[in-house]
C-alpha atoms as one frame of an Amber mdcrd trajectory, in Angstrom:
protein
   0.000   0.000   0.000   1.581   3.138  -0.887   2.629   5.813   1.815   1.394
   9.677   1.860   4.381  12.057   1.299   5.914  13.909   3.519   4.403  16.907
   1.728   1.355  15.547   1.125   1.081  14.445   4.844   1.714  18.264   6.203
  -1.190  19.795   3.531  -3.113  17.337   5.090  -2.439  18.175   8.593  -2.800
  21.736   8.054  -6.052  21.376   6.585  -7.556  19.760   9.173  -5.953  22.227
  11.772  -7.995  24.534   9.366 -11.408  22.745   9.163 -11.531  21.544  12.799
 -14.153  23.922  15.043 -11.993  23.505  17.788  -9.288  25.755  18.842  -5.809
  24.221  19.481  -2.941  26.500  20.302   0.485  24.697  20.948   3.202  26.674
  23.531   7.560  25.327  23.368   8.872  24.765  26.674   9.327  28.262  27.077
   5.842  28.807  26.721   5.939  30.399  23.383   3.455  29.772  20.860   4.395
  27.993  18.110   0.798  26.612  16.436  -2.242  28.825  16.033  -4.787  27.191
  14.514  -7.235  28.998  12.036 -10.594  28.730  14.446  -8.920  30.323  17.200
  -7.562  33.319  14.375 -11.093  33.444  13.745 -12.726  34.021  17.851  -9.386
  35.794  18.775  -9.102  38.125  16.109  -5.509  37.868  15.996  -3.815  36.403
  12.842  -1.156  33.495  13.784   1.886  35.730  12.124   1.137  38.215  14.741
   1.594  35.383  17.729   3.677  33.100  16.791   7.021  33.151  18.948   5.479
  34.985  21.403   5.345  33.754  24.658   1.848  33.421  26.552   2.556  36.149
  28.887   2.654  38.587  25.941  -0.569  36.875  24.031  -2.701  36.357  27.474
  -1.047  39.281  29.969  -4.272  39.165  31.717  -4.557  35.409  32.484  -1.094
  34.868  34.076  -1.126  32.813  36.751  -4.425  31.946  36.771  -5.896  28.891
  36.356  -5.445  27.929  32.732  -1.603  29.372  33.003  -1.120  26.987  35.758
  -2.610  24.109  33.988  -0.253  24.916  30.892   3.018  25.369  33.600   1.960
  21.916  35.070   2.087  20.123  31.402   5.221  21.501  30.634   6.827  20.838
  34.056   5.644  17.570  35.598   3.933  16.177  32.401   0.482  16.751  33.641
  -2.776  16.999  31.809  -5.640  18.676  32.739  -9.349  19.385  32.370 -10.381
  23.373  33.364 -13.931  23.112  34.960 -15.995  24.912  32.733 -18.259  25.651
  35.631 -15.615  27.722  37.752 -13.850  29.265  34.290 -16.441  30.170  32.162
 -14.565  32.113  29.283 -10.961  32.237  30.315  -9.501  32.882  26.486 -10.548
  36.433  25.323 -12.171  34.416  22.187 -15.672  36.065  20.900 -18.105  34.712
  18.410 -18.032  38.303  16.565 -16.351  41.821  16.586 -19.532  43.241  17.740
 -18.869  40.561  20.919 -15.731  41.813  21.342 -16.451  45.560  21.623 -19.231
  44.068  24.168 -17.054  42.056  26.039 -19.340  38.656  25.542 -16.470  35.716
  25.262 -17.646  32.016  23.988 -18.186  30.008  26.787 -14.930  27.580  26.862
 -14.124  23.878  27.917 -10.418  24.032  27.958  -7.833  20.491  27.876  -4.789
  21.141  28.644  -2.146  18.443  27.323   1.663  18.273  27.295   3.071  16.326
  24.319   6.283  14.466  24.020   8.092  15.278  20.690  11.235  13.447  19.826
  14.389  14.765  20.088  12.342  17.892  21.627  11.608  19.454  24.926   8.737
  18.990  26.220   5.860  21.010  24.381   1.737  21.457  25.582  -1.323  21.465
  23.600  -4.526  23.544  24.341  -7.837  23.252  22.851 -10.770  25.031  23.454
 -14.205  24.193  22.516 -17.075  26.477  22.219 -19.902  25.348  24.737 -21.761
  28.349  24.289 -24.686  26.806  23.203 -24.487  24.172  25.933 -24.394  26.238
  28.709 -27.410  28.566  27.220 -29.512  25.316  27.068 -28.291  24.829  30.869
 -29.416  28.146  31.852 -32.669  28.058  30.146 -33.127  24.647  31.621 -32.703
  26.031  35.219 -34.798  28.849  34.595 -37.803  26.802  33.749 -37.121  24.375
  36.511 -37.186  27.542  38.750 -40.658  29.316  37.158 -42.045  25.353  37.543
 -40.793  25.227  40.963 -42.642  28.963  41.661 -45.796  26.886  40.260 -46.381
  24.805  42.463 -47.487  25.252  46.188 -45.472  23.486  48.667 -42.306  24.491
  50.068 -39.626  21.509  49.186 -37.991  21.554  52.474 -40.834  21.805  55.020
 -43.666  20.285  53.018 -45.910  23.294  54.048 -47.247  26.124  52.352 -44.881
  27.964  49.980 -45.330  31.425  49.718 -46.937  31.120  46.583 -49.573  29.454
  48.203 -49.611  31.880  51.182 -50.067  34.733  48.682 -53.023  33.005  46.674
 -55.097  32.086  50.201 -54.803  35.233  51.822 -56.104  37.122  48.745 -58.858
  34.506  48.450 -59.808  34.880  52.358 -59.391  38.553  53.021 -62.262  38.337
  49.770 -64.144  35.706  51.677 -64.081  37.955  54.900 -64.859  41.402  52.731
 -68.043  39.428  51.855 -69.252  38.111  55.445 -67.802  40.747  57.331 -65.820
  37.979  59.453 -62.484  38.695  61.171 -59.520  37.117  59.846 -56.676  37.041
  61.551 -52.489  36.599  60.666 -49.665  34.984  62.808 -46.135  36.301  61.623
 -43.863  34.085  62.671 -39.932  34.425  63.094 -36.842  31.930  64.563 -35.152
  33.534  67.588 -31.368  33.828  66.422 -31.639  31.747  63.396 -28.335  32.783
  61.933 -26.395  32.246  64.727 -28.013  28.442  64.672 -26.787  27.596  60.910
 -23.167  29.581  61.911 -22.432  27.417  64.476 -24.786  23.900  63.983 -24.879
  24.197  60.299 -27.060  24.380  57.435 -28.114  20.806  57.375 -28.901  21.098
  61.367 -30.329  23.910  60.261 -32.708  22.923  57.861 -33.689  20.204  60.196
 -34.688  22.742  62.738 -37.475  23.931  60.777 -38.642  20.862  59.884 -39.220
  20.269  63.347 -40.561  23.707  63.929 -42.736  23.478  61.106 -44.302  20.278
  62.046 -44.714  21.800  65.873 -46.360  25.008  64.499 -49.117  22.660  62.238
 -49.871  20.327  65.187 -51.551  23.270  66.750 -54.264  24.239  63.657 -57.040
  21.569  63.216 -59.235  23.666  60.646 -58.949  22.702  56.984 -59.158  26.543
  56.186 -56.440  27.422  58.696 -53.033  27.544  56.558 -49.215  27.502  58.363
 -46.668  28.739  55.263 -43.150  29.305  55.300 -43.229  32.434  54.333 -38.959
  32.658  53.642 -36.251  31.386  55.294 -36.726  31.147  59.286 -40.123  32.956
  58.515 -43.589  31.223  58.928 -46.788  32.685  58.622 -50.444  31.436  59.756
 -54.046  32.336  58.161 -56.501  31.921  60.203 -60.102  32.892  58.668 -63.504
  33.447  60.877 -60.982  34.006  64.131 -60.969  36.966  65.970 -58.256  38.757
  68.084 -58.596  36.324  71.034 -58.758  33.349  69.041 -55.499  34.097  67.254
 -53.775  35.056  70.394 -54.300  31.609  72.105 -53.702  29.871  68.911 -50.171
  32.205  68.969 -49.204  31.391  72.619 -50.075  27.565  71.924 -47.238  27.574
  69.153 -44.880  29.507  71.061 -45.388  27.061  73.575 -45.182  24.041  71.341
 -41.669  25.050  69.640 -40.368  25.526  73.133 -41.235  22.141  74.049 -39.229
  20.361  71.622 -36.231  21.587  73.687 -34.171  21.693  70.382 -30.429  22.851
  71.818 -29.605  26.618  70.829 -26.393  27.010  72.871 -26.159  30.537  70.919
 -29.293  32.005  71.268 -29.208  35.282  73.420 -33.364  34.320  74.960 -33.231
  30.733  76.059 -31.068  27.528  75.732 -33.287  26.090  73.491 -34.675  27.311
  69.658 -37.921  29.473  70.225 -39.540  31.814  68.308 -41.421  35.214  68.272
 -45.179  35.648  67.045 -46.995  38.879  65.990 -50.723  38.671  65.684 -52.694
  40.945  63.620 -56.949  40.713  63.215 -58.954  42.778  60.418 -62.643  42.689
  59.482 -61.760  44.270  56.081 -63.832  46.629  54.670 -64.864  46.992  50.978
 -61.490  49.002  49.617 -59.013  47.207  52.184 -55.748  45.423  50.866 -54.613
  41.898  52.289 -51.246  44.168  52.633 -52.166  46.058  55.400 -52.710  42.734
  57.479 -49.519  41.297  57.134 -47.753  45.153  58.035 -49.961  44.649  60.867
 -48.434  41.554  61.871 -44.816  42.521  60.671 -45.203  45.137  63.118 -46.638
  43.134  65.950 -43.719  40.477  65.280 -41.187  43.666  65.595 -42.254  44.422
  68.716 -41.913  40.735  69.842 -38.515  40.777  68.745 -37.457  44.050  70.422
 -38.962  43.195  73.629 -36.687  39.962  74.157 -38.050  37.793  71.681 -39.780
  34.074  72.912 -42.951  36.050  72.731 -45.611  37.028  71.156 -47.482  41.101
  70.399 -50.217  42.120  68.786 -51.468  44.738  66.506 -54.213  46.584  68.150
 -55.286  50.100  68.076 -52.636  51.435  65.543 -49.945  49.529  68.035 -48.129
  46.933  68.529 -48.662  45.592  71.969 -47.138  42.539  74.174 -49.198  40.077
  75.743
């Protein structure tokens, strides 16, 4: 079978250097650039004559010693390869899909190998090649985007299993309606986690999560109406509707899940109120009139929880009167 020619064999090998839609850019031992493939003249804008023998602090001044550099001082050095997590170094190469990208500053999206390649009677030389992933991680994004407009869809909070706020938002509106139409109270339990951060700084965030699990299955063991909804209503947050229930009403129901969160004697070695995790209520009650907004409950209750928290917290105030008072 008859063998290419030497000649033959290098047209050939620069043509696929030229057709390949990958960029490959080869540095000496001295980190110099001797290959410069025609896809990466085409994202850089930089013809190879105008690299070539140039070493890659001069080509990249902005990317020494970062990670790619490092990768490419590793292959050279101690023969290593390497693979530069797209994830943490999204566009390391100032590559761009157009000029009007480059006056913008919007780089291709890069997975970058690193190689070092043994050439005989050579020193040690290292490959690079980049591959556009662009479209890959726009995919990713748009994935995650309608994961999270799905995830706002739906009406249960993942962690807890409770109310989202989604779901809080939806059944106030519909029973602040209900109670414009029968002229019944409703009332609103804001609900907050005494020292919460200081919990997750020094437990954790999986004891903290695990915390308000607990907390949220304390606070629903006290409702036992199917109209009455407990919500986390974010973070260390929860918030209670409870329709047809006047001032009184919510007030007991408040103290009973103060109570009940106490009782699980969950260890809070940082809290500045107690021991144990506890948390402080504010109670607001409206019989809305006609032109009344659900909003003005829950600033209500916001204020009431306020002044549980600034009077020592492991409490509970209510909104009465234009005030916030403690009982």
């Amino acid at each position: 079978m008859p063998t290419t020619l030497p000649e033959t064999r290098l047209q050939l090998f620069t043509s696929v250097l030229t057709a390949v839609r990958t960029g490959i850019i080869v540095f000496d031992s001295e980190q110099r650039v001797v290959l410069w493939n025609h896809w990466i003249e085409q994202h850089s804008h930089l013809p190879a004559p105008s690299v070539l023998g140039k070493p890659f602090a001069d080509v990249f001044p902005d990317m020494v010693d970062g990670r790619t550099h490092i990768a490419i001082r590793e292959a050279l050095r101690n023969n290593f390869a390497s693979l530069i997590s797209q994830t943490l170094n999204k566009a390391p190469f100032p590559l761009f899909a157009a000029p009007a990208d480059a006056a913008g500053g919007a780089r291709l999206q890069q997975a970058i190998h690193v190689m070092p390649l043994e050439v005989p009677g050579l020193p040690r030389h290292c490959m690079v090649q980049i591959t556009d992933v662009s479209m890959a991680v726009s995919r990713e994004r748009k994935l995650r985007e309608m994961a999270v407009e799905l995830e706002s869809q739906t009406l249960v909070d993942g962690l807890t299993g409770i109310a989202n706020r989604r779901h809080f938002d939806l059944h106030l509106e519909d029973e602040f309606r209900r109670a414009k139409r029968t002229r019944m109270p409703v009332s609103l339990i804001m609900i907050d986690v005494d020292y919460f951060k200081d919990y997750n700084d020094n437990y954790g965030h999986q004891r903290g999560d695990q915390c308000l699990v607990r907390i949220a299955s304390a606070l629903g063991a006290v409702l036992n109406r199917s109209r009455d909804l407990l919500a986390r209503y974010g973070g260390e947050e929860f918030a209670v509707i409870l329709p047809d229930t006047d001032n009184n009403g919510a007030l007991q129901l408040a103290e009973a899940m103060r109570a009940e969160v106490e009782s699980l004697e969950l260890e809070h070695g940082h809290s500045g109120v107690a021991p144990q995790v506890t948390v402080s209520l504010g109670v607001s009650t409206m019989v809305p009139e006609l032109i009344a907004k659900s909003g003005s409950l829950i600033h209500a209750a916001d204020r009431a929880l306020y002044q549980a928290k600034r009077s020592g917290r492991n409490g509970v105030a209510v909104y009465n009167d234009e005030q916030a008072i403690n009982v």
